[in-house]
C-alpha positions in Angstrom: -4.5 -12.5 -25.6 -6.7 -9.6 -26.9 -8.9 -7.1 -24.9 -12.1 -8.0 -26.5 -11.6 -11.2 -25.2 -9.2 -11.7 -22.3 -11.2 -11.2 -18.8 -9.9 -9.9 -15.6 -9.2 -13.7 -14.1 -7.1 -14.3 -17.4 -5.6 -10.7 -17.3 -4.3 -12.0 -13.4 -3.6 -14.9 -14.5 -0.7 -13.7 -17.0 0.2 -10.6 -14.4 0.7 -13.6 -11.6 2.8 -15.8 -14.2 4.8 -13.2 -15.4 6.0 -11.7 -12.0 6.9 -15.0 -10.8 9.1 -16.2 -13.8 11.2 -12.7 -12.5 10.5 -12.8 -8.2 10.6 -16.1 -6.7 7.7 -16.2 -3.9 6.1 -13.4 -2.5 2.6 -14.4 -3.8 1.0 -12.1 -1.4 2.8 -8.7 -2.3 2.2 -10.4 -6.1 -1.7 -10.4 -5.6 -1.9 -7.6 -3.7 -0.2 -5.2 -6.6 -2.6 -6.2 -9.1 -5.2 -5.3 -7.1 -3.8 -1.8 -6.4 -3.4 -1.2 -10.2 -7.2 -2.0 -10.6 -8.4 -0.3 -8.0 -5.9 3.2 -8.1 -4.7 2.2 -4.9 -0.7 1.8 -3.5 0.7 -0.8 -1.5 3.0 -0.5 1.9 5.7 -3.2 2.1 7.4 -4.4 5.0 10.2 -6.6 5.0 13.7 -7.1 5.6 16.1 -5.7 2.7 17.2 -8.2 0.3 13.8 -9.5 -0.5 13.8 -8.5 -4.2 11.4 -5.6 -3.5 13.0 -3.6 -6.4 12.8 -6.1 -8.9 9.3 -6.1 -8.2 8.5 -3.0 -8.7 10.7 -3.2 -12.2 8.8 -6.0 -13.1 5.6 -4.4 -13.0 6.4 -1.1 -14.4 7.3 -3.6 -17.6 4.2 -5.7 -17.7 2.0 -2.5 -17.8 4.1 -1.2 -20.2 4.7 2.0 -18.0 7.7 3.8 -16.6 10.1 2.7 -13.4 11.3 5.1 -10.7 13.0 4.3 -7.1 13.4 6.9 -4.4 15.4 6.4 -1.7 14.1 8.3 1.7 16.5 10.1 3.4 16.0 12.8 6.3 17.1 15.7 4.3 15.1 14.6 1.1 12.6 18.1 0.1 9.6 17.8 -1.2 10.6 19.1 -5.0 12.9 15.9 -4.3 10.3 13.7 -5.3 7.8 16.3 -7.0 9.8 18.3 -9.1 10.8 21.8 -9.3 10.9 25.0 -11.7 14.2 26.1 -13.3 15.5 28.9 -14.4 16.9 28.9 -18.0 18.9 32.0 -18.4 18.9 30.6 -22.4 15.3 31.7 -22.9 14.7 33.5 -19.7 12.0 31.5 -18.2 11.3 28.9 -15.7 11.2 25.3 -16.8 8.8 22.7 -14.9 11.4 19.7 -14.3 9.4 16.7 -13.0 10.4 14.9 -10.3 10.5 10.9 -10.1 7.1 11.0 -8.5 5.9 11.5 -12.3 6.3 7.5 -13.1 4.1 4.7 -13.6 5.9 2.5 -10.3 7.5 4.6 -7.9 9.8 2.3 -5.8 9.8 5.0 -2.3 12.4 2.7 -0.3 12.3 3.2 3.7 9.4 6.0 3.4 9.3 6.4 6.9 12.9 7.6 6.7 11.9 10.9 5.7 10.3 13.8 7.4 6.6 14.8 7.8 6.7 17.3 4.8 8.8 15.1 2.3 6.1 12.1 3.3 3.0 14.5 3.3 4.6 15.2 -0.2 4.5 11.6 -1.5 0.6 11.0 0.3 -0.8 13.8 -1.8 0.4 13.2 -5.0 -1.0 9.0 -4.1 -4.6 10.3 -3.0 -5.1 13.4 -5.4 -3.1 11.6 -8.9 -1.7 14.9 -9.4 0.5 17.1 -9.0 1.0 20.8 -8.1 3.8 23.0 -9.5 3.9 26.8 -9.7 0.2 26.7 -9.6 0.0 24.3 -12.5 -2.2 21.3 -12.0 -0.1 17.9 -13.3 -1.8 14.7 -14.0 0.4 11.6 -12.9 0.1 8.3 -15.1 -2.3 6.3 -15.1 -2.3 3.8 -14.4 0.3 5.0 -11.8 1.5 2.5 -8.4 3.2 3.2 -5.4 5.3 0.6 -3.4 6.6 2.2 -0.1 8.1 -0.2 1.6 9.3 0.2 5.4 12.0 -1.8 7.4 10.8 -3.5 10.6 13.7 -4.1 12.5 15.4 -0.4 11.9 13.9 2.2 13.7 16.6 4.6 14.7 16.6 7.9 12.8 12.6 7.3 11.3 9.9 9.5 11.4 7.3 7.0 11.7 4.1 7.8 9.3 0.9 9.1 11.2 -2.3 6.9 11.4 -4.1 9.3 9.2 -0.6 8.7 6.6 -1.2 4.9 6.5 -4.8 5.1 6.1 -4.1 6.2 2.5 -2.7 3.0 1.6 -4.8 0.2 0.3 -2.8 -2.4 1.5 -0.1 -3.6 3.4 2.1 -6.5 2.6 4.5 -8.1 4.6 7.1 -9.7 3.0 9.7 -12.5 5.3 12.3 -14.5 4.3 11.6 -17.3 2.0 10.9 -20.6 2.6 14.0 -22.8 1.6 12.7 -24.4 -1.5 12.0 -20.8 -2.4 15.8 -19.9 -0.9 17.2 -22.5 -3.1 15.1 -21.3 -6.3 16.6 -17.9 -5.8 19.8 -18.9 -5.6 19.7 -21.2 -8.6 18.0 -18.7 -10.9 20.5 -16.2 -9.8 23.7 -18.9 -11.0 21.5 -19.2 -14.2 21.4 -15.4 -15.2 20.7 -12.1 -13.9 16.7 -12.3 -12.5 16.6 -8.3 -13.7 18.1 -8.8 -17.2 14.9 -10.8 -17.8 12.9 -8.3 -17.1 13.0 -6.6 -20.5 12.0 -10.2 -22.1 8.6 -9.8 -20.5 5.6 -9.0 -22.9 3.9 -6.0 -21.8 0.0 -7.0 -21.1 -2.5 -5.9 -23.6 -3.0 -2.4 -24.0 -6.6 -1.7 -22.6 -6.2 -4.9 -20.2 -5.8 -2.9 -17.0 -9.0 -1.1 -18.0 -11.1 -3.8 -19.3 -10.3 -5.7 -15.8 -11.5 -2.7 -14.4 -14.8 -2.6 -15.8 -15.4 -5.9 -15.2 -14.5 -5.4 -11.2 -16.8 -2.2 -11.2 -19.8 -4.9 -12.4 -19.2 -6.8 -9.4 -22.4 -7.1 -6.9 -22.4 -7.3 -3.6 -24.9 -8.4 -2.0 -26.5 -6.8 1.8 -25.3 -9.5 4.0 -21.6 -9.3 2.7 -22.3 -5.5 3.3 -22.9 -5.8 6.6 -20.5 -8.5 7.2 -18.0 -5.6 6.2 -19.8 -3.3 7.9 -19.2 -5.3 11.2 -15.3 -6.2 10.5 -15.0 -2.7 10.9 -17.0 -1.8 13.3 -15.8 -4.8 15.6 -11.8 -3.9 14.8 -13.3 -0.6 17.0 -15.0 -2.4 19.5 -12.0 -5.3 20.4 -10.2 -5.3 23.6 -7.2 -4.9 21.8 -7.0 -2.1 19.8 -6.4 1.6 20.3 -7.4 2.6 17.5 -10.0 0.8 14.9 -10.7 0.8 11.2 -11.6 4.1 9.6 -14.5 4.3 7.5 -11.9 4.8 4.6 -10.8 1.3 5.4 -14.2 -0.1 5.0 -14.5 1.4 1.7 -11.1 0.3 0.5 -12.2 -3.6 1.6 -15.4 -3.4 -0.3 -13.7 -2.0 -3.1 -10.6 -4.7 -2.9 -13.4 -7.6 -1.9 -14.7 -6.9 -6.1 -11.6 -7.0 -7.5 -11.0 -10.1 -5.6 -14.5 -11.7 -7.1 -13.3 -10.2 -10.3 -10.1 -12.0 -10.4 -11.6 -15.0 -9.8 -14.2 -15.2 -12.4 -17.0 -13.9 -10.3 -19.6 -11.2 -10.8 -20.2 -11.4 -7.0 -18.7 -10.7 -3.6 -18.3 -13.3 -1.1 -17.1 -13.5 2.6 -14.6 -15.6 1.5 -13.2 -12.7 -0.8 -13.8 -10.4 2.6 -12.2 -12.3 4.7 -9.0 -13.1 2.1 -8.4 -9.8 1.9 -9.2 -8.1 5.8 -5.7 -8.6 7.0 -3.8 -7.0 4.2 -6.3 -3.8 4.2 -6.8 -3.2 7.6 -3.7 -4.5 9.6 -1.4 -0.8 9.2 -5.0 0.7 10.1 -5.1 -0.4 13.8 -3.0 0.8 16.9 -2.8 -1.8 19.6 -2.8 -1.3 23.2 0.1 -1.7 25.2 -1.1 -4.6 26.9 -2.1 -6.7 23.6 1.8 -5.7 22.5 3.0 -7.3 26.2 1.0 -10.3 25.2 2.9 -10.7 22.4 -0.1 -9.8 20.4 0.3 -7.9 16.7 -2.2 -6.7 14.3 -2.5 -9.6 12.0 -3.0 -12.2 15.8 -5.7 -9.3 16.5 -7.9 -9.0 13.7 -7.6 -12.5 13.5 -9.6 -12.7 16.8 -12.2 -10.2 15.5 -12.8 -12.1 12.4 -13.0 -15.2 14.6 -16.0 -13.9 16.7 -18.1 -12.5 13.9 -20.8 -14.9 11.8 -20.0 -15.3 8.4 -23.0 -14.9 6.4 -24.3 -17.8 4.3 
């Protein structure tokens, strides 16, 4: 596959394949990811441990050809943890810059809401500015350059749970359960075969230029006024339900406009539909939204309570 001829639905296409000869399942956190990478955005995972969230991560730090770092949250973990720092050499009798693990092309940040407020508020600027400050000095990250943060649901003892404004700088959220047992049984099997993350390194990087010709094909993408205002509305309605606490920023509407063309993009279209809208509304808006007390009583979560908001809009036609 070349650049000059390979289009964003084939580019996908061999990103899709690839993952899954490496993680079994997970289509989801699979689609989602490529999306990011297009778009400059970074993913939130939740899911139990165990769920090959690393060798994710791996996997697509080798098909873009980039480099793979993984960051384990901790409450005493500093900023210049994750940043970098300077050092002093007594050698030459200067400071060094010594970049931290932030400076890779997949950062793997394991249980980010394990961490305090400045290590976190650390990680979030580096994400929405794709750089870098140290002694003054301005440092580009990679590009392209992905974050996976991924948060466990069931252990909240000894978290600092990230602010509303925090998660509004991620593109998506993906949540990630146990597999299904066909799945369960694949994993097992390829695991008795070999070692899922010695394969890794047999993957063929994609194309150099692919990422970027996908992205100028999603940038192409129309959207036309009703599916504008159908997005328009999602939002707007997330504000207005019964449910919620706390709607959709206009950030989020942005970010499912933006994901909604790289969704027409990857498959072979050079326009938005509500279909691509609605596909992608969960995964972009459900870590925007607070519930109320009373939906949570009900037995109500995020993904039950959009649902209901997408369910009482008209689709456009």
């Amino acid at each position: 596959m070349t650049v000059s001829t390979a289009t964003a639905r084939e580019i996908a296409a061999r990103f899709a394949s690839d993952v899954h000869r490496i993680v079994v399942g997970q289509h989801e956190a699979v689609h989602l990811s490529f999306i990011a990478l297009l778009l400059g955005g970074h993913l939130l995972i939740e899911g139990v441990p165990g769920t090959a969230k690393t060798l994710l991560a791996r996997t697509i730090a080798r098909l873009i050809g980039g480099t793979f770092k993984r960051i384990q949250f901790t409450p005493d973990l500093m900023p210049s943890d994750v940043v970098g720092t300077s050092v002093y050499e007594i050698a030459t009798s200067s400071f060094r810059i010594r970049r931290g693990p932030i400076f890779a092309s997949v950062v793997l940040v394991d249980e980010v809401n394990r961490a305090p407020a400045k290590t976190q508020s650390a990680l979030l600027e580096a994400m929405q500015e794709g750089q870098v400050t140290l002694e003054g000095e301005s440092l580009p990250l990679p590009d392209p350059f992905l974050v996976l943060a991924t948060q466990n649901p069931v252990e909240y003892e000894g978290t600092y749970p990230l602010p509303e404004a925090e998660l509004d700088r991620f593109l998506f959220k993906a949540v990630i359960r146990y597999p299904e047992a066909a799945e369960e049984r694949a994993i097992l099997r390829a695991h008795d075969r070999r070692v899922p993350l010695a394969e890794v390194a047999r993957l063929e990087p994609l194309a150099p230029g692919a990422l970027a010709a996908a992205r100028e094909e999603t940038e192409a993408v129309t959207v036309a006024d009703p599916v504008l205002d159908y997005i328009a509305r999602i939002v707007e309605a997330s504000r207005a339900s019964p449910d919620v606490m706390l709607g959709a920023s206009p950030r989020a509407g942005v970010h499912l406009l933006r994901a909604s063309k790289a969704a027409a993009a990857v498959d072979g279209r050079d326009f938005v539909t509500p279909d691509d809208v609605k596909s992608l509304a969960l995964p972009t808006l459900r870590h925007r939204i607070v519930l109320k007390a009373e939906a949570e009583i009900e037995g109500l979560d995020a993904d039950a309570s959009l649902r209901r908001v997408l369910g009482r809009l008209d689709v456009p036609r």
